[in-house]
C-alpha positions in Angstrom: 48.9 27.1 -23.7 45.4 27.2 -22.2 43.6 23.9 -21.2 40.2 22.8 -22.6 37.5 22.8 -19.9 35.0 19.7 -20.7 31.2 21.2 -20.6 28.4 18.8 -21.0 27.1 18.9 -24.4 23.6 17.2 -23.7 22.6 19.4 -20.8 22.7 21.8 -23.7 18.5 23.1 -24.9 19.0 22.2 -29.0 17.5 24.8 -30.7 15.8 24.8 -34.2 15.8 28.4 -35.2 15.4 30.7 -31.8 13.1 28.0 -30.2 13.9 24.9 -28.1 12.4 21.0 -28.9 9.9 21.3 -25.9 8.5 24.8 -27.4 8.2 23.6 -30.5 6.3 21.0 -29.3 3.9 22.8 -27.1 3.3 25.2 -30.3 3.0 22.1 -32.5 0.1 20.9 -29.7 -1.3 24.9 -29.0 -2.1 25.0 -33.0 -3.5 21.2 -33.4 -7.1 21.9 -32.3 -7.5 25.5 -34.4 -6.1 23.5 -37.4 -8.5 20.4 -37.0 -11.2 22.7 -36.4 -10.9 24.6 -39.6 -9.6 21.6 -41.7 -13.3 20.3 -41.1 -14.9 23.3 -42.3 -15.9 24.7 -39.0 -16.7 28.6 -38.9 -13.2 30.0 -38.0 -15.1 32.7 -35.4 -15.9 29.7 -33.8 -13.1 27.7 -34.0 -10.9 30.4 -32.4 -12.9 30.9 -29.9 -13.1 27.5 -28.4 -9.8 27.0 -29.0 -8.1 30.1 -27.4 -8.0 28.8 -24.1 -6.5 25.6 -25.4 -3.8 27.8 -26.8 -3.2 30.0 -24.1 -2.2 27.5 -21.7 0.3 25.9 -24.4 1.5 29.2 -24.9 1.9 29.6 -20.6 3.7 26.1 -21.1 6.2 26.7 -24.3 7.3 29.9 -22.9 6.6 30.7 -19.2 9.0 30.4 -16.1 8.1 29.1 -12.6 10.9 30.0 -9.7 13.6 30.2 -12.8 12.7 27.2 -14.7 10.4 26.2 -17.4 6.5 25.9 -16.6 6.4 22.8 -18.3 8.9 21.1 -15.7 7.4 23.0 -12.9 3.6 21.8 -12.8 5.0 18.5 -14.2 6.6 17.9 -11.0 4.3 19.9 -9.0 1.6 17.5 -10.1 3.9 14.0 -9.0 4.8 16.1 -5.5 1.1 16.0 -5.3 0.6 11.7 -6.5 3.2 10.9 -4.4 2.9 9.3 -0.9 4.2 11.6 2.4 4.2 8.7 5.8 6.7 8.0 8.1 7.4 6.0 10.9 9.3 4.3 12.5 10.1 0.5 11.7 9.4 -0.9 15.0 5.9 0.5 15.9 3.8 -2.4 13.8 5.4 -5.7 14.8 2.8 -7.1 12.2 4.4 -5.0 9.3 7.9 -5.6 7.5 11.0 -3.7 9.0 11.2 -2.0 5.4 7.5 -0.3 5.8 7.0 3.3 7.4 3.1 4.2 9.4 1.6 7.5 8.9 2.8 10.1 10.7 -0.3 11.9 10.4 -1.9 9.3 12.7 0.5 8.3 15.3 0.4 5.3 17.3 0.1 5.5 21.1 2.7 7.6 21.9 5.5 5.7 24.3 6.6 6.9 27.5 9.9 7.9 26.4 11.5 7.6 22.3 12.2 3.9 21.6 16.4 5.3 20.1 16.9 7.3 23.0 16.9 4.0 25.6 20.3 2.5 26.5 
């Protein structure tokens, strides 16, 4: 008799129909604009029009792939590589600051005569 291999369940995409949650949800927000426009009685030349790009890019988002994973998740973490902080030092170079905090690399301190972990 054959053993059941456990496989996570909720790393699973649920599907309604042939599309996932986050595609569904990036066509709900690609048709909100065309929809508002002509729900207020604006001419539908128009409204397409000015909404095409809008829908385009959730379109690129529902359904494109960056380096084999979704576009969504992609520029989402593209954009916190880009927020986030990039400085290192080393703790003992600022006697003034906490052992915990790291100095910019970018603009070094004087540099020493020889590494401070390479003296014995």
């Amino acid at each position: 008799m054959q053993a059941e291999v456990p496989q996570p369940i909720s790393s699973l995409p649920a599907r309604w129909g042939m599309f996932t949650i986050a595609q569904m949800g990036w066509l709900a927000l690609a048709a909100l604009p065309p929809y508002l426009g002509l729900r207020i009685h604006l001419d539908a030349v128009l409204v397409l029009a000015a909404s095409a790009p809008w829908v385009a890019a959730a379109m690129a988002l529902a359904f494109g792939r960056r380096e084999g994973r979704r576009l969504d998740a992609f520029a989402g973490d593209w954009c916190l590589y880009l927020l986030q902080a990039r400085s290192l030092t080393h703790p003992g170079d600022a006697p003034d600051r906490t052992r915990d905090r790291f100095q910019a690399v970018d603009q070094p301190v004087a540099a020493p005569g020889q590494l401070r972990w390479s003296r014995l």
